[in-house]
N, CA, C and O of each residue as an XYZ file, in Angstrom:
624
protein
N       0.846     -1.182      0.000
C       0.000      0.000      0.000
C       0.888      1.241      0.000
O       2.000      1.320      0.523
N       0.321      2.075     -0.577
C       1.196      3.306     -0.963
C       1.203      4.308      0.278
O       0.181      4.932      0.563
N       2.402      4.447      1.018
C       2.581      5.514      2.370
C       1.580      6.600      2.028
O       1.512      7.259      3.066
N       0.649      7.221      1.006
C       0.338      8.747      0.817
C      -1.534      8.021      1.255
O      -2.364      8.737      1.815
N      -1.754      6.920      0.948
C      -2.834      6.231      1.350
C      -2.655      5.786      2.458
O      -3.670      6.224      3.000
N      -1.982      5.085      3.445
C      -2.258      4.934      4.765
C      -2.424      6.030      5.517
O      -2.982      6.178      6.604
N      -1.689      7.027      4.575
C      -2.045      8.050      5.505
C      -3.683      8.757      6.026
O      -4.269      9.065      7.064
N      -3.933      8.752      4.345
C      -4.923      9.462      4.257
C      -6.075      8.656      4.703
O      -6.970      9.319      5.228
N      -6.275      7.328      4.616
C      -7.188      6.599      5.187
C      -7.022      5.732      6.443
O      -7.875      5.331      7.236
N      -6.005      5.595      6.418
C      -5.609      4.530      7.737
C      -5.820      4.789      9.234
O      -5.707      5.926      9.694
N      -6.036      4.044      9.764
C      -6.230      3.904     11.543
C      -7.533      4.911     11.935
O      -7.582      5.620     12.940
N      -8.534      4.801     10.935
C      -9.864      5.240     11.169
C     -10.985      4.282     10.546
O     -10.738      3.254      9.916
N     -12.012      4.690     10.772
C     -13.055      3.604     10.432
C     -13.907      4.611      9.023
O     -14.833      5.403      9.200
N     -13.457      4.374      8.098
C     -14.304      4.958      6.794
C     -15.445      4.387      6.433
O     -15.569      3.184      6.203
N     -16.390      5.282      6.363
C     -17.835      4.933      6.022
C     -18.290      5.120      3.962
O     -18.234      6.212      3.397
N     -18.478      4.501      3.621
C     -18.238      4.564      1.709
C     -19.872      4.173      1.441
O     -20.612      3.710      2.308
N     -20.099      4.347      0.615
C     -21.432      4.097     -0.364
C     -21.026      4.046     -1.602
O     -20.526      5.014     -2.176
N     -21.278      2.446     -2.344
C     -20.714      2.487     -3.707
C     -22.624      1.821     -4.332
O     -23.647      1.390     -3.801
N     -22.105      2.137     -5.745
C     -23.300      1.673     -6.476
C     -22.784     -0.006     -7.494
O     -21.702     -0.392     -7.936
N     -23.492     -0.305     -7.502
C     -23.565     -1.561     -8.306
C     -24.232     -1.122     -9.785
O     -25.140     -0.360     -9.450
N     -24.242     -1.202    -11.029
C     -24.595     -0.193    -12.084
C     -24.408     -1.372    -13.446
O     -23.508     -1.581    -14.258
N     -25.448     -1.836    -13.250
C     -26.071     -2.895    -14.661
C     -26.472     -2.201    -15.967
O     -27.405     -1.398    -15.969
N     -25.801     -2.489    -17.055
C     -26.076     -1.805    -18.268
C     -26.172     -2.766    -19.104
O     -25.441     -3.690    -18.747
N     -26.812     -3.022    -20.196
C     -26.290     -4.029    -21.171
C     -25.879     -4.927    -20.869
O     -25.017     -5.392    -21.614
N     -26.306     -5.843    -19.381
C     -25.434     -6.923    -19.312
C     -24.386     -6.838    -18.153
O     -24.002     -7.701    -17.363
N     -23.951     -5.150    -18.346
C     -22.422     -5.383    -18.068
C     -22.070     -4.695    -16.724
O     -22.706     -3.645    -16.631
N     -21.533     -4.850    -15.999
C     -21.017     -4.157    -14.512
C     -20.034     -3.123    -14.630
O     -18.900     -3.389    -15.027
N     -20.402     -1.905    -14.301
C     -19.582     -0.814    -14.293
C     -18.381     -1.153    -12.969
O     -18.745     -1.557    -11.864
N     -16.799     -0.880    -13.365
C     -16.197     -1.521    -12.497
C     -14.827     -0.650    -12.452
O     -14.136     -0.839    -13.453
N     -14.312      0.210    -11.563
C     -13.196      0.614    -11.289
C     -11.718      0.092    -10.832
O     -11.399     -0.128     -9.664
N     -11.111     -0.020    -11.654
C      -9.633     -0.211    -11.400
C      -8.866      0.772    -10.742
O      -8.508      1.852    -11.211
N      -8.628      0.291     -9.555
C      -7.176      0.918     -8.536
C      -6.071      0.962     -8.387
O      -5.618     -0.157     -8.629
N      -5.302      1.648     -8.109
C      -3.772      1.325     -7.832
C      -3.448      1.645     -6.717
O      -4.372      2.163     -6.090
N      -2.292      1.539     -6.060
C      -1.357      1.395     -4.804
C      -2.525      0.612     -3.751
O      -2.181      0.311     -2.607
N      -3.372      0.434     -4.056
C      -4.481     -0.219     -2.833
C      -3.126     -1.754     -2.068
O      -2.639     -1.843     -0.941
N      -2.992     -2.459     -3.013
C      -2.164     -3.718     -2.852
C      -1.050     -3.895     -4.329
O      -0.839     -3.047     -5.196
N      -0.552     -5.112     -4.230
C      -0.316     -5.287     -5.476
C      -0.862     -5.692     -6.748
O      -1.434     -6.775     -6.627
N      -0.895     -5.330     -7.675
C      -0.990     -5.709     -8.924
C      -2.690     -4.911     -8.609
O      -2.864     -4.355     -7.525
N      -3.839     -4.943     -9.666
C      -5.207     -4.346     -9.843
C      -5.753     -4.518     -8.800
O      -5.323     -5.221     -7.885
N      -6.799     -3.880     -8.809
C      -7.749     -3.984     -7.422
C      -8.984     -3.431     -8.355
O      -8.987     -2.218     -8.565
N     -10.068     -4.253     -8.950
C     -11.138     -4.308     -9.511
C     -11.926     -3.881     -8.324
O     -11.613     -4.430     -7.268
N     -13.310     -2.624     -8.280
C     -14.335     -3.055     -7.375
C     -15.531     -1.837     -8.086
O     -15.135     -0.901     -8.781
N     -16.682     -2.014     -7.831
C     -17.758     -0.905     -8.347
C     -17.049      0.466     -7.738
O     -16.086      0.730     -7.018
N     -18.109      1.197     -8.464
C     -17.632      2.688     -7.869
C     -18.515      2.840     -6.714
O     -19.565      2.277     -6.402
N     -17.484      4.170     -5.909
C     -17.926      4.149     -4.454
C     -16.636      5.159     -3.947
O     -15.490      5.283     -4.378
N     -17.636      6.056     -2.427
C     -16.615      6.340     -1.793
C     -16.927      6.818     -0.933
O     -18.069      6.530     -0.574
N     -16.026      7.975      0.057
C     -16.344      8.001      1.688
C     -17.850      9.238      1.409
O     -17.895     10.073      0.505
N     -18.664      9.060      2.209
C     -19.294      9.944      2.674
C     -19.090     10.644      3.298
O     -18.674     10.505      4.448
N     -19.412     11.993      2.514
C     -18.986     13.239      3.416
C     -19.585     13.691      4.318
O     -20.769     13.376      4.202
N     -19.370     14.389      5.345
C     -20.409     15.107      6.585
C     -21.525     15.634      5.964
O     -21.453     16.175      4.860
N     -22.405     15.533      6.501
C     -23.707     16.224      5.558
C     -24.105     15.947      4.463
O     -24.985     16.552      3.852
N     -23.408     14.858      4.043
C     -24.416     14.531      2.304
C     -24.759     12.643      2.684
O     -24.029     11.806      3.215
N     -26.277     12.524      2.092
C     -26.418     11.503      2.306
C     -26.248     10.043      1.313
O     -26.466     10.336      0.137
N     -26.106      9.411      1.392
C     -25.150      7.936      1.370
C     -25.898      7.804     -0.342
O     -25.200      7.203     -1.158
N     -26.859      8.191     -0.690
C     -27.436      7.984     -2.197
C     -26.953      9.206     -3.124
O     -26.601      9.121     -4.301
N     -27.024     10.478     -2.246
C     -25.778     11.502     -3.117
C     -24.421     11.414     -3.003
O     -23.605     12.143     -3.566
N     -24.183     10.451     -2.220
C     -22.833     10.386     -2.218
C     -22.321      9.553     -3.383
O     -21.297      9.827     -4.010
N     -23.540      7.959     -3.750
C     -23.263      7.228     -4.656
C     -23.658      7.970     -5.834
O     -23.190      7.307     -6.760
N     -24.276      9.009     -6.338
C     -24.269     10.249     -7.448
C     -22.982     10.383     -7.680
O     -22.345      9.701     -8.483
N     -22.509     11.343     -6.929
C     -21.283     11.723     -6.861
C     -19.936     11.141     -7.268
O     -19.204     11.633     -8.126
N     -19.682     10.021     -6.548
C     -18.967      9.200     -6.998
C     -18.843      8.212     -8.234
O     -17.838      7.524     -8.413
N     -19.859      8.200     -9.004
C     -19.650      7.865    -10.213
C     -19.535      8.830    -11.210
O     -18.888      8.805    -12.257
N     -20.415      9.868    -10.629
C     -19.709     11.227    -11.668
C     -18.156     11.365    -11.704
O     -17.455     11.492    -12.708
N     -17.789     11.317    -10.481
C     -16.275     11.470    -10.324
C     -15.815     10.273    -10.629
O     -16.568     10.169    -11.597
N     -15.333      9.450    -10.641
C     -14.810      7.930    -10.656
C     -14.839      7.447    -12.091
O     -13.854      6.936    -12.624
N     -16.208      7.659    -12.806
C     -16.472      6.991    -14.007
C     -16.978      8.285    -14.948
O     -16.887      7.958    -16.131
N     -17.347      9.285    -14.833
C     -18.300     10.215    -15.726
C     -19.349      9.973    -16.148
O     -19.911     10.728    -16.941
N     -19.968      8.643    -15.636
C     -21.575      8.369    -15.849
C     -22.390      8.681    -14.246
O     -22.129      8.694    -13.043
N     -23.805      8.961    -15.428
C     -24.628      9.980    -14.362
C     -25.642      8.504    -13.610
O     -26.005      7.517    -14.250
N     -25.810      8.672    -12.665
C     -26.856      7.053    -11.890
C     -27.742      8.018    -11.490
O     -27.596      9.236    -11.593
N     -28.934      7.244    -10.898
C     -30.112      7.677     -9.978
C     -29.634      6.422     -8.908
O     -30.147      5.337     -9.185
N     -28.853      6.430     -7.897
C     -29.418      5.228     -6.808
C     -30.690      4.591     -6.586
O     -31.771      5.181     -6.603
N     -30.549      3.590     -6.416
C     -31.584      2.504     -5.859
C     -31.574      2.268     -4.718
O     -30.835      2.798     -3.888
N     -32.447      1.386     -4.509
C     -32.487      0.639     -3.458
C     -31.252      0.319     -2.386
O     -30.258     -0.197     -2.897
N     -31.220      0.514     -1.278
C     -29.971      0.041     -0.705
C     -29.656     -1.782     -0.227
O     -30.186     -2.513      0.610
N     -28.827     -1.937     -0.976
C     -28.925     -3.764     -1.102
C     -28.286     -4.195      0.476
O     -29.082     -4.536      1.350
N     -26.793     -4.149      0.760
C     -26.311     -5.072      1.252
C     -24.583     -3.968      2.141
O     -23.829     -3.137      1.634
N     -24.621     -4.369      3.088
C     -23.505     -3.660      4.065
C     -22.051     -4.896      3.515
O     -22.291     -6.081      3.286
N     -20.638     -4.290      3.397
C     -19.770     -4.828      3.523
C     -18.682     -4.439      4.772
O     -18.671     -3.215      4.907
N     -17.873     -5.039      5.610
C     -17.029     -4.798      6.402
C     -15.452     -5.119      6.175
O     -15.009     -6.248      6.384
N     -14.853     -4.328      5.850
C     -13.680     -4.882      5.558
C     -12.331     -3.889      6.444
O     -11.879     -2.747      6.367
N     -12.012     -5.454      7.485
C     -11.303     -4.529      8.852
C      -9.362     -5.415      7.945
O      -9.227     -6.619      7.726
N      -8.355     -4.415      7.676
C      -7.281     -5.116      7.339
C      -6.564     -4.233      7.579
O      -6.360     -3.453      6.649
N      -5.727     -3.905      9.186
C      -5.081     -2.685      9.568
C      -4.108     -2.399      8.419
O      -3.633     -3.374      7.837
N      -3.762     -1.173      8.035
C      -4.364      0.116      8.931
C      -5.904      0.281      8.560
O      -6.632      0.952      9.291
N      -6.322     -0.254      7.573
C      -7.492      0.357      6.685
C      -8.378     -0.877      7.551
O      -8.222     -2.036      7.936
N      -9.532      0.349      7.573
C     -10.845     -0.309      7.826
C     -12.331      0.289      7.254
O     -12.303      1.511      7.112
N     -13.089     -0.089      7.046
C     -14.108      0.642      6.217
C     -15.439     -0.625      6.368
O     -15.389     -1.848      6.502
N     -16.141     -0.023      6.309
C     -17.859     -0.216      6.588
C     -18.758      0.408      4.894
O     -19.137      1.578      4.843
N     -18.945     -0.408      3.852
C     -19.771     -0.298      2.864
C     -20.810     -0.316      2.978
O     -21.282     -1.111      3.791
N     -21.905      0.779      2.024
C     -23.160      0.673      2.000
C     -23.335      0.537      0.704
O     -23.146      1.557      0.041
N     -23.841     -1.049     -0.218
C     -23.884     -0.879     -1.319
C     -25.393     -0.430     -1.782
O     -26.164     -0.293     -0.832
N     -25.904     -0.196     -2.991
C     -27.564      0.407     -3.661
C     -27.301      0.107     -4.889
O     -26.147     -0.127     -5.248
N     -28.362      0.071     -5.730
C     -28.589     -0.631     -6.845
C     -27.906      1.274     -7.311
O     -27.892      2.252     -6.564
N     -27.418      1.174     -8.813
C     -27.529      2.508     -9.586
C     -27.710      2.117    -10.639
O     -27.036      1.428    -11.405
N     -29.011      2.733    -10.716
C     -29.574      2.996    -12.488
C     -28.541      4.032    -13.381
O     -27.882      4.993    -12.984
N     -28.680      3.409    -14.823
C     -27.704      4.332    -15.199
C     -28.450      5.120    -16.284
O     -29.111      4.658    -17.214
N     -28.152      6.717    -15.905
C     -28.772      7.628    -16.644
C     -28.164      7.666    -18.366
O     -28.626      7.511    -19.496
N     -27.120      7.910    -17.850
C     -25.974      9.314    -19.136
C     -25.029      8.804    -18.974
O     -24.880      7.892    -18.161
N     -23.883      9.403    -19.931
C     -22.363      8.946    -20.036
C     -21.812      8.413    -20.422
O     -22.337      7.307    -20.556
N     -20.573      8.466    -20.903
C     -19.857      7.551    -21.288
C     -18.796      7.159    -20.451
O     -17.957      8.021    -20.191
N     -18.637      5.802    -19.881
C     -17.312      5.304    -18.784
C     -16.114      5.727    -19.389
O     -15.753      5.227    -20.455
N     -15.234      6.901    -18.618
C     -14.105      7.301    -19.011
C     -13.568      6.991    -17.664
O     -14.361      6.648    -16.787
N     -11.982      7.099    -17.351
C     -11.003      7.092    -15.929
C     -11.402      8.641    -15.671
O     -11.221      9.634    -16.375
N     -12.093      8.463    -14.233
C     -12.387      9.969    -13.452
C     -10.971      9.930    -12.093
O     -10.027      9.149    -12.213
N     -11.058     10.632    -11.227
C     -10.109     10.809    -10.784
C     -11.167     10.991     -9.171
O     -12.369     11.208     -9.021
N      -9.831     10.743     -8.004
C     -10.607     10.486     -6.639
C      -9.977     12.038     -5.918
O      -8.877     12.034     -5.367
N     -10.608     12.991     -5.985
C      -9.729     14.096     -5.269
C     -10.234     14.046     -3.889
O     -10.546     15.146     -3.433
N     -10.385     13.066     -3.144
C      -9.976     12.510     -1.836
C      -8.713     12.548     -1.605
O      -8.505     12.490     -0.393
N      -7.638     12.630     -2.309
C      -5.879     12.193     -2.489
C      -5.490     13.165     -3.602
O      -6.317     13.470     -4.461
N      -4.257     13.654     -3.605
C      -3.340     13.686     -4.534
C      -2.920     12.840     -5.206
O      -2.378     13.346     -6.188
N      -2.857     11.456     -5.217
C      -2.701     10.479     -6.153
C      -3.695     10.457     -6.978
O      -4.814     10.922     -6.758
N      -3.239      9.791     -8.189
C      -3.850      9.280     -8.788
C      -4.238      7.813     -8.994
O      -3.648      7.053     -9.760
N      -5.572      7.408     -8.028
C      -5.799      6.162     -7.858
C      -6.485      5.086     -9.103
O      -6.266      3.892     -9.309
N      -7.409      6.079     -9.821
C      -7.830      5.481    -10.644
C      -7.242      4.797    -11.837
O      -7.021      5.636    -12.711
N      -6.925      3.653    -12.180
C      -6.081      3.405    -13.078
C      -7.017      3.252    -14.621
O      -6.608      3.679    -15.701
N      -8.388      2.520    -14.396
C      -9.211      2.304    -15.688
C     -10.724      2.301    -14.792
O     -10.823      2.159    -13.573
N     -11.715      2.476    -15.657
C     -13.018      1.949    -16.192
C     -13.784      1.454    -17.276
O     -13.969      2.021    -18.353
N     -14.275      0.202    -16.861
C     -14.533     -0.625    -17.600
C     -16.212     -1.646    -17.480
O     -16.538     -2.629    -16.815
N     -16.846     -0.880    -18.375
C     -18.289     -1.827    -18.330
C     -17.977     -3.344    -18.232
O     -17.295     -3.515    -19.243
N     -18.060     -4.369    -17.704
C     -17.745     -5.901    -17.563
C     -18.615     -6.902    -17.688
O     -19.214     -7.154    -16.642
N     -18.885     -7.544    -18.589
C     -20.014     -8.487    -18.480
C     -19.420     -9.695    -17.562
O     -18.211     -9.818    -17.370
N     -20.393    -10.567    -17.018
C     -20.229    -11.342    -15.867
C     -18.892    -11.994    -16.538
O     -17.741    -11.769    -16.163
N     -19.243    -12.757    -17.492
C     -17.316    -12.958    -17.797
C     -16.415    -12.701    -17.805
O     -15.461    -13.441    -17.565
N     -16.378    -11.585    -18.075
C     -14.723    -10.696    -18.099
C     -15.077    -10.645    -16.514
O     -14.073    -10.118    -16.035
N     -15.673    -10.824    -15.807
C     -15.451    -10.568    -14.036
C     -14.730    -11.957    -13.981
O     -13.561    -12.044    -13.607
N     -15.460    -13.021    -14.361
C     -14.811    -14.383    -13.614
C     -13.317    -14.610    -14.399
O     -12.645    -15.579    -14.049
N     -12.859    -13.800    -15.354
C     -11.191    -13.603    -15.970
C     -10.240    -12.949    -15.001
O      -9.025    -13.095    -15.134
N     -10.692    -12.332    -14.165
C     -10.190    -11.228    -12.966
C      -9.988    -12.449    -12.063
O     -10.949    -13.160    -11.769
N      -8.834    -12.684    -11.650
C      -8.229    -13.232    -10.547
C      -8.689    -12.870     -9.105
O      -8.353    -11.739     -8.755
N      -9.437    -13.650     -8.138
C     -10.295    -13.368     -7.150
C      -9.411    -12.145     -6.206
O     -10.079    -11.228     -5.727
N      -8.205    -12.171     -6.015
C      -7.162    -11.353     -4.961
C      -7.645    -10.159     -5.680
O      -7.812     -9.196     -4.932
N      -7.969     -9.912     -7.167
C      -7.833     -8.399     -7.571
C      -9.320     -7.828     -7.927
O      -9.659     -6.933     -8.702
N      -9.999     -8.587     -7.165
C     -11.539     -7.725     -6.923
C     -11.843     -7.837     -5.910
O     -11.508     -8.709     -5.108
N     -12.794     -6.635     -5.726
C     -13.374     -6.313     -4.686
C     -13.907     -7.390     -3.546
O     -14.459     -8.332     -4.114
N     -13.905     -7.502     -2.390
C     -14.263     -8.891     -1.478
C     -15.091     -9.383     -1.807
O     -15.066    -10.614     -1.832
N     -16.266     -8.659     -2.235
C     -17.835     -9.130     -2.053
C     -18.002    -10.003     -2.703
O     -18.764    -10.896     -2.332
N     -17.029    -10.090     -4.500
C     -17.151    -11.135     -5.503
C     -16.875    -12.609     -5.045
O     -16.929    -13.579     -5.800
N     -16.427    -12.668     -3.062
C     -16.201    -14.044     -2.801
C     -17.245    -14.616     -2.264
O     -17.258    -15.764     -1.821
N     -18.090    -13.907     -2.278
C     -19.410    -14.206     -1.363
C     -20.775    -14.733     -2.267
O     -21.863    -15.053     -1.788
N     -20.290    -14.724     -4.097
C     -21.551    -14.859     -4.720
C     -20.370    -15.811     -5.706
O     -19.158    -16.014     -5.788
N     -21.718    -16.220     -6.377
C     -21.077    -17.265     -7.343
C     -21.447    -17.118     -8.711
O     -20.918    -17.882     -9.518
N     -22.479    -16.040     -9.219
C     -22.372    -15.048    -10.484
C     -22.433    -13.333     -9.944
O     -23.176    -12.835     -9.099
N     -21.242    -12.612    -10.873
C     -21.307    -11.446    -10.417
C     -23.305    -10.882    -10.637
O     -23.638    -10.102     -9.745
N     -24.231    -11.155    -11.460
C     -24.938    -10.841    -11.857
C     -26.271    -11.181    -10.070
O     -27.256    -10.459     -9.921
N     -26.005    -12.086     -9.256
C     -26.231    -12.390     -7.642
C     -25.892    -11.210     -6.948
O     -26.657    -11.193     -5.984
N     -25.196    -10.255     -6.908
C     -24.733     -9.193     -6.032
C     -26.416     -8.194     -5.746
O     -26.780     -7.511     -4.789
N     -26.805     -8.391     -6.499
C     -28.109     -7.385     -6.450
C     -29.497     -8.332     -5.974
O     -30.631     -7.853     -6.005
N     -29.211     -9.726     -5.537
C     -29.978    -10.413     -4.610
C     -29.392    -10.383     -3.296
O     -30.177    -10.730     -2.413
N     -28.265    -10.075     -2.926
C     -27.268    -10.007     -2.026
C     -28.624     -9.382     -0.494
O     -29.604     -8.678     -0.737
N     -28.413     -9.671      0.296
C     -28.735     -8.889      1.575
C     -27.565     -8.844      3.101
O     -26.542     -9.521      2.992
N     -27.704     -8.333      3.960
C     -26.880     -8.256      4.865
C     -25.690     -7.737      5.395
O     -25.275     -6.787      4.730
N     -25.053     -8.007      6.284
C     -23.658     -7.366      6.317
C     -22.410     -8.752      6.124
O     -22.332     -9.777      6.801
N     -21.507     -8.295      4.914
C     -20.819     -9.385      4.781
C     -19.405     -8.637      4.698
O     -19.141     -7.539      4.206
N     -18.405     -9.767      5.467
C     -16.949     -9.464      5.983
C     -16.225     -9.850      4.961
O     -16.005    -11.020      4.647
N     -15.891     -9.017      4.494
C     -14.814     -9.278      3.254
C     -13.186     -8.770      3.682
O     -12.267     -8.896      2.872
């Protein structure tokens, strides 16, 4: 993990809201860097800010992240993922997708540049992704296209 990220997130408990975002089939899906080694595949998503609530936050973050516009949905399913320094508490929601075209947006949470790609994914190109370089939740279902039957809080 990259020293400019532990910093900025580490040894606190981050609260995130990401969207799950079905198009054609295909799963809108952000590529990371310095998270670990090698990709880190996961939907878009990110911390909630003071005062904005957890469905404008998932707005937001795909505007920023991807340049496509969502309406949130429904709120599906909580993730927990405690791996010192980083710890974080997910709120995932369905996102309808308005507008846009998926381009690499940028996280100005950081001075880095975390975003490495975006990429619409149909359930196949997910199960080509090596399980270490996606997001936890993909260990908990057995088609990515299951995430949006998903309920509960699950420890990834």
């Amino acid at each position: 993990m990259e020293p400019e990220i532990n910093q900025q997130y580490g040894n606190r408990i981050r609260v995130r809201a990401c969207g799950l975002c079905w198009h054609d089939g295909r799963l809108l899906m952000v590529n990371h860097t310095g998270l670990h080694k090698g990709d880190f595949w996961a939907p878009p998503g990110g911390g909630i800010e003071f005062g904005q609530t957890a469905s404008d936050t998932v707005t937001r973050e795909f505007l920023e992240e991807t340049g496509v516009q969502v309406k949130p949905g429904p709120y599906l399913f909580s993730c927990e993922f405690i791996n010192p320094p980083l710890h974080a508490l997910e709120l995932f929601f369905e996102a309808n997708y308005l507008s846009g075209e998926a381009k690499t947006g940028i996280d100005p949470e950081t001075d880095l540049q975390l975003i490495r790609d975006v990429r619409w994914m149909t359930p196949a190109d997910l199960k080509m992704i090596p399980t270490e370089n996606l997001h936890g939740i993909f260990k908990h279902c057995k088609n990515p296209e299951d995430l949006l039957k998903m309920k509960g809080l699950w420890s990834i």
